[in-house]
N, CA, C and O of each residue as an XYZ file, in Angstrom:
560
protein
N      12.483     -1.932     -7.869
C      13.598     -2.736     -7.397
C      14.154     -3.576     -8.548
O      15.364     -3.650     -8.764
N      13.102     -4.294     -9.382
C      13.763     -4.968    -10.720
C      14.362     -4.221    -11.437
O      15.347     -4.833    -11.849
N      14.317     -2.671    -12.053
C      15.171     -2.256    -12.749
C      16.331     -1.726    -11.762
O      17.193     -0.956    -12.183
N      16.316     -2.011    -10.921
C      17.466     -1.102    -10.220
C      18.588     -2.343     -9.725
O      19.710     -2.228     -9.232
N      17.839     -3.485    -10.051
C      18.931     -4.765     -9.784
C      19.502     -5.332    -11.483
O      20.700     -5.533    -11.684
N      18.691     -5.484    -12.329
C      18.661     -6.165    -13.248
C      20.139     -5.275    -14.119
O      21.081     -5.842    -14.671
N      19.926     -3.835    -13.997
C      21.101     -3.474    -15.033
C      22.335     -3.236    -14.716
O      23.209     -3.024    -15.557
N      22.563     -3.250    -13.209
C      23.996     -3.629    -12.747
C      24.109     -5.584    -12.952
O      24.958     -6.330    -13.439
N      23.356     -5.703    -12.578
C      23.475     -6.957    -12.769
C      24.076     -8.007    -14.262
O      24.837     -8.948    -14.488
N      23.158     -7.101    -14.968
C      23.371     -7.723    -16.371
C      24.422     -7.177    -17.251
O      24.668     -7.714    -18.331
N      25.332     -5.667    -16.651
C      26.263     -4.867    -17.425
C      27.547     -5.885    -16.873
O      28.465     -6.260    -17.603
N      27.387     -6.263    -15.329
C      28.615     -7.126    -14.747
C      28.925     -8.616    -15.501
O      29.958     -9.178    -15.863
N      27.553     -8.942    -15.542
C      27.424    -10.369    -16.416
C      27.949    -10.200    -17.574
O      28.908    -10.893    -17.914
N      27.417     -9.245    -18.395
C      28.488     -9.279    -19.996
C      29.619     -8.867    -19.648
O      30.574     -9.261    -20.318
N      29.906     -7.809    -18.321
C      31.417     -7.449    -18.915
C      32.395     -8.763    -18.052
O      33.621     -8.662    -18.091
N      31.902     -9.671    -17.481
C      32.428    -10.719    -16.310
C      32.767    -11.969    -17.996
O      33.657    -12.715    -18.404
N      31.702    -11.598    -18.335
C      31.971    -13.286    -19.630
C      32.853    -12.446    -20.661
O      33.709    -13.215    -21.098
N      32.962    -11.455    -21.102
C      33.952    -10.830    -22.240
C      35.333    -11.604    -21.312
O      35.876    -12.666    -21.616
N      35.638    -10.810    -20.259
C      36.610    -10.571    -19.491
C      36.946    -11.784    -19.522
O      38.160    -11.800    -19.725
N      36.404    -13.204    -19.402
C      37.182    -14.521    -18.983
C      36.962    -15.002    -20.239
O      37.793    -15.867    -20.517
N      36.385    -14.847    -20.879
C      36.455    -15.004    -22.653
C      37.943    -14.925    -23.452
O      38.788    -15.672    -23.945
N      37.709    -13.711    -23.265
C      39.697    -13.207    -23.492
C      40.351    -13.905    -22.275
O      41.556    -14.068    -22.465
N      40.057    -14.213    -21.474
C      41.220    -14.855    -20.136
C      41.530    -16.430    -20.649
O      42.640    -16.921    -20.852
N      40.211    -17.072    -20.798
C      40.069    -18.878    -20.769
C      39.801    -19.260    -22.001
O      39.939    -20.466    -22.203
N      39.318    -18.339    -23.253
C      38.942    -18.702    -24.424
C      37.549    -18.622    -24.838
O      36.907    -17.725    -24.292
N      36.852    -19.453    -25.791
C      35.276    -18.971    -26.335
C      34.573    -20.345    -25.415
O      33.368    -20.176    -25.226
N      34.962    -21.259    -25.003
C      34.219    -22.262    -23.722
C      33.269    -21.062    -22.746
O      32.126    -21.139    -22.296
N      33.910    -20.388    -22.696
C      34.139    -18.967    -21.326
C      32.519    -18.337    -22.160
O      31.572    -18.013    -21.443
N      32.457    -18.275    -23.196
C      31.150    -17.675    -23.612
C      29.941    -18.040    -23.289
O      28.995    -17.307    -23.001
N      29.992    -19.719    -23.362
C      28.752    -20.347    -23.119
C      28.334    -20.558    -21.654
O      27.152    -20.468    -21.322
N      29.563    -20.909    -20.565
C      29.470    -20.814    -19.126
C      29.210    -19.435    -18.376
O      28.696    -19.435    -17.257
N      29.736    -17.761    -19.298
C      28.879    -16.911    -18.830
C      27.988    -16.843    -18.845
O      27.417    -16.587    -17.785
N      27.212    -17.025    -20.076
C      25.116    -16.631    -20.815
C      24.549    -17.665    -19.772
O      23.477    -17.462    -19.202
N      25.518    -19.071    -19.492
C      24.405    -19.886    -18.887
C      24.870    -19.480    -17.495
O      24.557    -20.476    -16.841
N      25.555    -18.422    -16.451
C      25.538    -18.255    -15.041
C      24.603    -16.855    -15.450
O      23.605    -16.696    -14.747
N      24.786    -16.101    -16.247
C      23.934    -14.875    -16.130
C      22.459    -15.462    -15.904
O      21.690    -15.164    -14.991
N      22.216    -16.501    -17.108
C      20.637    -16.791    -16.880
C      20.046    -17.305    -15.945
O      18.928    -16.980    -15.547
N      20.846    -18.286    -15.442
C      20.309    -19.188    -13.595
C      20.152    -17.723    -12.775
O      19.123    -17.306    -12.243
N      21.111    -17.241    -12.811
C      21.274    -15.852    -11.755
C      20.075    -15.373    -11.679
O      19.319    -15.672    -10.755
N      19.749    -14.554    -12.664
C      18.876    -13.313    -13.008
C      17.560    -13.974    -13.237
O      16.543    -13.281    -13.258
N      17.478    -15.910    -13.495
C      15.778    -15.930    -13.372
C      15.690    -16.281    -11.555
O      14.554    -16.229    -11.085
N      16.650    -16.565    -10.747
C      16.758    -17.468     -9.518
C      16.415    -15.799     -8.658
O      15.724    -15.743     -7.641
N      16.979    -14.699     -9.239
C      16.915    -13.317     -8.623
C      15.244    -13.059     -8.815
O      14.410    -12.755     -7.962
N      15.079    -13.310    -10.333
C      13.546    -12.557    -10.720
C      12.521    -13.506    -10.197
O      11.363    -13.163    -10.434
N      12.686    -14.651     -9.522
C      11.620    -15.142     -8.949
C      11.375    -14.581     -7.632
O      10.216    -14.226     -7.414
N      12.269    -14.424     -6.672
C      12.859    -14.011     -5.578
C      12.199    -12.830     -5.432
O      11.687    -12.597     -4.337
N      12.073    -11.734     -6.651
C      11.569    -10.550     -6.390
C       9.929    -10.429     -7.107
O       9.313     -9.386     -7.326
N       9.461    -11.888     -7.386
C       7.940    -11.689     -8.074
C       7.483    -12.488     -6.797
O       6.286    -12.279     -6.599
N       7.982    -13.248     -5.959
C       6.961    -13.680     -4.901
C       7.391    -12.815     -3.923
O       6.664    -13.206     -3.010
N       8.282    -11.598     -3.273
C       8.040    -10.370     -2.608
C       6.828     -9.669     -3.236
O       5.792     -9.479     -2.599
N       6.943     -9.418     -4.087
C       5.548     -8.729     -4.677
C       4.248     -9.171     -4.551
O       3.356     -8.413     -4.170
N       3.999    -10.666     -4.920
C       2.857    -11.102     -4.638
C       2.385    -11.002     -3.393
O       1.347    -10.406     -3.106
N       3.462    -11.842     -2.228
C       3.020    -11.724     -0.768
C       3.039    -10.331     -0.124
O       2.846    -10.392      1.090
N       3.182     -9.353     -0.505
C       3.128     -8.017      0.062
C       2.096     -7.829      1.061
O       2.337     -7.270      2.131
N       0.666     -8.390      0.672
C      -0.317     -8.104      1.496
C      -0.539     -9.499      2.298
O      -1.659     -9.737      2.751
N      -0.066     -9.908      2.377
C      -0.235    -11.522      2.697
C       0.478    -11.717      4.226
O       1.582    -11.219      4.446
N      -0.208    -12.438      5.194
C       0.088    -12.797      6.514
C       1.838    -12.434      6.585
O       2.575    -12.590      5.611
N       2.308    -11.925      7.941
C       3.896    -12.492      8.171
C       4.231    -13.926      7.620
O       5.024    -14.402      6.808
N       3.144    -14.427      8.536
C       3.611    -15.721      8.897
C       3.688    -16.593      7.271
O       4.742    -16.999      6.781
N       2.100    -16.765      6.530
C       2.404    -17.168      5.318
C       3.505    -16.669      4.366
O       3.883    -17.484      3.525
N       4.108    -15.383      4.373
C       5.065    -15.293      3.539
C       6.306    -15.344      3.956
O       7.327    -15.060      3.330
N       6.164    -15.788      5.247
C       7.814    -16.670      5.604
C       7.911    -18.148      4.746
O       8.794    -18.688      4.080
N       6.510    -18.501      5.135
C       6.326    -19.728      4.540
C       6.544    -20.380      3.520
O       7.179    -21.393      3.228
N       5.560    -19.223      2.722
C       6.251    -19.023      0.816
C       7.666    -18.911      0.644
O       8.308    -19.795      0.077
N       8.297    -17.650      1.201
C       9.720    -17.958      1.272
C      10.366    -18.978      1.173
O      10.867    -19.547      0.203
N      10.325    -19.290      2.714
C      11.205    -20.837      2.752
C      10.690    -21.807      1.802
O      11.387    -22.763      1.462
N       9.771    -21.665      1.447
C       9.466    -23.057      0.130
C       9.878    -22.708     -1.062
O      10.275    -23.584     -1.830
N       9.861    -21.195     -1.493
C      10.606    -20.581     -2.877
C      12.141    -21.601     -2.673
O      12.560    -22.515     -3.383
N      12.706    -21.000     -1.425
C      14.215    -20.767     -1.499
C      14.528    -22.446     -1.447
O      15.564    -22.776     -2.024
N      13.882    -23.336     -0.930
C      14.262    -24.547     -0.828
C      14.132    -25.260     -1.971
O      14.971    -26.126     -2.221
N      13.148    -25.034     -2.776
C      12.713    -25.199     -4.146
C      13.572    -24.849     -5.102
O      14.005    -25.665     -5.916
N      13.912    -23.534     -5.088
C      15.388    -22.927     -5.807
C      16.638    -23.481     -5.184
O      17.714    -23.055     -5.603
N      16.624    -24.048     -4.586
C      18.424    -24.585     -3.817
C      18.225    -25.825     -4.680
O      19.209    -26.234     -5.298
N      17.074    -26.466     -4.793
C      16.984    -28.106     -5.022
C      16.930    -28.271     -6.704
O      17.571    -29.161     -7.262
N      16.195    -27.430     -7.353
C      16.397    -27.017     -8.882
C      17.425    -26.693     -9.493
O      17.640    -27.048    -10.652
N      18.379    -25.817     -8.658
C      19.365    -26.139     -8.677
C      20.659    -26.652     -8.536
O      21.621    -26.544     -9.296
N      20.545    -27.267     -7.380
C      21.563    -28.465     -7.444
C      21.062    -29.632     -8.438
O      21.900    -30.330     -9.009
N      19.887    -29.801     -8.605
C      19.551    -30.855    -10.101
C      19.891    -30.133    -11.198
O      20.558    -30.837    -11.956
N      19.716    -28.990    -11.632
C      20.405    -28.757    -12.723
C      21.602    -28.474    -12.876
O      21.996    -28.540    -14.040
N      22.614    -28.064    -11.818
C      24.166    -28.363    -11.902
C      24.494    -29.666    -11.716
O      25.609    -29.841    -12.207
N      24.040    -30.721    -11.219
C      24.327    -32.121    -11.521
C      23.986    -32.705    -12.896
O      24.598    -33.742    -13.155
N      23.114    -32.245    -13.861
C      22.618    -32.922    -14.683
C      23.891    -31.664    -15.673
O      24.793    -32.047    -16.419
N      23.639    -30.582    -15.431
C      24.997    -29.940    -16.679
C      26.608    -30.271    -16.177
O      27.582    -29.800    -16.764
N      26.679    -30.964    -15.258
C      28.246    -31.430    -14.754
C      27.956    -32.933    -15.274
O      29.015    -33.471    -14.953
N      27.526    -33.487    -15.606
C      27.692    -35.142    -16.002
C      27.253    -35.322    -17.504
O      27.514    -36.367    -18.099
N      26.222    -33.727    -18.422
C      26.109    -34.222    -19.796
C      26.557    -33.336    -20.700
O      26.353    -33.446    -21.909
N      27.388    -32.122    -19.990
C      28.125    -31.313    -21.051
C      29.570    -30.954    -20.920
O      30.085    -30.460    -19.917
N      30.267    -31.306    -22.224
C      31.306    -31.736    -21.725
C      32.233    -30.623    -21.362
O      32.128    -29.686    -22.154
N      33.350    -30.380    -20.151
C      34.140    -29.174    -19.802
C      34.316    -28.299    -21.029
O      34.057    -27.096    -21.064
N      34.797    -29.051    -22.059
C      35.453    -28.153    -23.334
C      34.277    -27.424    -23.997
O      34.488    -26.350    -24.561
N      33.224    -27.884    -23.962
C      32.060    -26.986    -24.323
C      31.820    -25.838    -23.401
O      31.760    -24.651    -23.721
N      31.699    -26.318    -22.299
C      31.504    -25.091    -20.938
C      32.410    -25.190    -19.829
O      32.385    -26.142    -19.049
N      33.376    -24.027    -19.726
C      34.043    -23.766    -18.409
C      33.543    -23.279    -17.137
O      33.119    -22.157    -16.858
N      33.639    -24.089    -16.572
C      33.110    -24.352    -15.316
C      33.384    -22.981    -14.116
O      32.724    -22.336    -13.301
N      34.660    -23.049    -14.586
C      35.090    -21.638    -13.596
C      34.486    -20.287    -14.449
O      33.811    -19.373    -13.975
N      34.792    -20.399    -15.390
C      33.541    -18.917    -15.979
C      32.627    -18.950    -15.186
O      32.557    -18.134    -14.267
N      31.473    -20.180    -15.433
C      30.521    -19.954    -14.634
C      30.575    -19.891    -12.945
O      29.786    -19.599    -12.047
N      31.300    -20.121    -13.000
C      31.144    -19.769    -10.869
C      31.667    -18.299    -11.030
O      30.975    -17.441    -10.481
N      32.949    -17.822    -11.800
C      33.196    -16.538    -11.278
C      32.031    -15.581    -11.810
O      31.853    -14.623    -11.057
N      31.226    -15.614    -12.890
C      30.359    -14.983    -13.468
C      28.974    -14.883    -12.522
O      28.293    -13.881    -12.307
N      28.763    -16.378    -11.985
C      27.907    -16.388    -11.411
C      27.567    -15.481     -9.780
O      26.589    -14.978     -9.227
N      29.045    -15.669     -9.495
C      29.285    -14.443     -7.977
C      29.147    -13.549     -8.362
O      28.253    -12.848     -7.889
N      30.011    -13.035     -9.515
C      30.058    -11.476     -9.891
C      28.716    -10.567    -10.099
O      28.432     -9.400     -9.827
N      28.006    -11.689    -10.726
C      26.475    -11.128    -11.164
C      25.332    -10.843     -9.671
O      24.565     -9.885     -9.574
N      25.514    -12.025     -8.568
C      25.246    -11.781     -7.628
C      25.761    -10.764     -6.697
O      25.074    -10.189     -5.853
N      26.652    -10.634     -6.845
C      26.895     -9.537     -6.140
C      26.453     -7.872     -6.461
O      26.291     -6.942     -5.671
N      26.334     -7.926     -7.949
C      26.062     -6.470     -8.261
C      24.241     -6.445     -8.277
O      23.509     -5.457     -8.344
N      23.846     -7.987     -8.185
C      22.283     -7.898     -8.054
C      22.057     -7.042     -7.059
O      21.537     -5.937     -7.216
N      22.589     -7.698     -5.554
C      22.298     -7.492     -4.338
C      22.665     -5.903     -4.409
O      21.848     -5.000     -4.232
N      24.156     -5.722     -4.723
C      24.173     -3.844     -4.760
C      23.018     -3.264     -5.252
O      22.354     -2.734     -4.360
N      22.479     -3.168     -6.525
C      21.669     -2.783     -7.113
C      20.291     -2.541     -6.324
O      19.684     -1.485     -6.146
N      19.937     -4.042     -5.842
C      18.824     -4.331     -4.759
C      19.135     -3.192     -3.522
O      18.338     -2.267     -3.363
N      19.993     -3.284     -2.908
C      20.089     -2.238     -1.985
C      20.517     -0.920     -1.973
O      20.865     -0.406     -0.911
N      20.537     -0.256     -3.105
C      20.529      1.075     -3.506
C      19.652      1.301     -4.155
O      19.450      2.492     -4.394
N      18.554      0.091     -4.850
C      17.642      0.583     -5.298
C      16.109      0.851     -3.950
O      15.073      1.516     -3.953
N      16.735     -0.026     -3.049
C      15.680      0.262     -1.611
C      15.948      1.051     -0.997
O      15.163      1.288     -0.078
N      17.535      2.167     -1.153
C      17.606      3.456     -0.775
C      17.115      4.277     -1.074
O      17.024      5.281     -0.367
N      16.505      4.146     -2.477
C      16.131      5.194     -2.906
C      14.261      5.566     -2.694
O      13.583      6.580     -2.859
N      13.995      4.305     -2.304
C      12.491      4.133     -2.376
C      11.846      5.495     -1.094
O      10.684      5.879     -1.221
N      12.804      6.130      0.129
C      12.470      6.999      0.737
C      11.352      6.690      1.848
O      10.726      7.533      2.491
N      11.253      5.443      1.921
C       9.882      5.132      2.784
C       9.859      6.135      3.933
O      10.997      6.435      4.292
N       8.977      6.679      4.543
C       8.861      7.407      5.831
C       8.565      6.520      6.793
O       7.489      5.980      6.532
N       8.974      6.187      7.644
C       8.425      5.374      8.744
C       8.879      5.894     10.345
O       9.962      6.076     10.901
N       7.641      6.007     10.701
C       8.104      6.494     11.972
C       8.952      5.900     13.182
O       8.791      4.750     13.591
N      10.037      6.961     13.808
C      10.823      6.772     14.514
C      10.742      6.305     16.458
O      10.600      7.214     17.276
N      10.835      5.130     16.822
C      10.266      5.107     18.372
C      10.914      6.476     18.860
O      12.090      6.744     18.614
N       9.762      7.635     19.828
C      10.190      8.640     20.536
C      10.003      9.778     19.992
O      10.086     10.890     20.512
N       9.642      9.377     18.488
C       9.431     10.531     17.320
C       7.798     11.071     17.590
O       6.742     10.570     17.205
N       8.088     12.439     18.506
C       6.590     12.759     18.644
C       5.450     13.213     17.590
O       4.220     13.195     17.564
N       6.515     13.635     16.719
C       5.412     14.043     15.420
C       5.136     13.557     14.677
O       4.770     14.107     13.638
N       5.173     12.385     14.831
C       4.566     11.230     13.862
C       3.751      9.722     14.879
O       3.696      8.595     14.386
N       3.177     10.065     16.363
C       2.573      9.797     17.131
C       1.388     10.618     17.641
O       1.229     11.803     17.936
N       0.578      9.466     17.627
C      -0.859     10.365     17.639
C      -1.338     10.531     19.410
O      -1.293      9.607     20.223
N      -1.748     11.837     19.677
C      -2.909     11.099     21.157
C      -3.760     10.751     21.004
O      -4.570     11.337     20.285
N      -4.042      9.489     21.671
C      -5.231      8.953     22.162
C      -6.032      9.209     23.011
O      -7.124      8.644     23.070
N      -5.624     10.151     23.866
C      -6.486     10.590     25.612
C      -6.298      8.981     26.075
O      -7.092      8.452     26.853
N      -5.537      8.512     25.695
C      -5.809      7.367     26.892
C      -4.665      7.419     28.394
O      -4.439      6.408     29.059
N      -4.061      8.785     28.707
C      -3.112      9.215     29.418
C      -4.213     10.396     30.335
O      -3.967     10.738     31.492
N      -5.059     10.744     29.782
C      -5.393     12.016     30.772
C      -6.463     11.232     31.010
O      -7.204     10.648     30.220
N      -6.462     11.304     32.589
C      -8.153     10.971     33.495
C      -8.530     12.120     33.959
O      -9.584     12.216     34.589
């Protein structure tokens, strides 16, 4: 799933910061590298605690979840408050980084879900008799 998110992801990110580079100027350089990087580590955590909890309770890895994701919402709203009050616009454009930052998300998530198309899992179908076992617990 990481390589199948990471290189749409990261081909959109360079070609998203060229693109507003030439649009807004070289500001546009430093607000892409820094939305590609929040993106793609806020993605790669996202997909190293799926991995870890794999074998792990439902219930605890809802748990983990919601504490990843609340943890990541709150890290980052402190670090977009602390880079909106100590670096100044003309160093980093702000709109680079939001449009860079969607763009990259969005081709994560594609990536993510064509790369879980491809994984082929078999899982059986309710009604699907050939992949249901007897038990004799029907014949007396």
């Amino acid at each position: 799933m990481w390589r199948g998110a990471i290189l749409p992801a990261s081909v959109v990110g360079v070609l998203a910061t060229i693109g507003m580079t030439l649009a807004r100027g070289t500001s546009s350089i430093v607000g892409g590298i820094l939305a590609e990087f929040i993106v793609l580590i806020f993605f790669g955590i996202h997909l190293a605690i799926s991995k870890y909890s794999r074998k792990l309770d439902p219930m605890m890895t809802m748990v983990l979840v919601l504490i990843s994701y609340f943890a990541k919402l709150l890290i980052l709203g402190v670090f977009l408050l602390v880079v909106v009050n100590t670096v100044p616009e003309k160093s980093l454009d702000r709109t680079t980084f939001g449009v860079v930052a969607v763009a990259i998300t969005f081709a994560w998530l594609a990536g993510e879900v064509r790369a879980f198309l491809k994984l082929r899992l078999h899982l059986p179908l309710p009604g699907d008799t050939s992949h249901n076992q007897s038990d004799g617990m029907g014949e007396l």
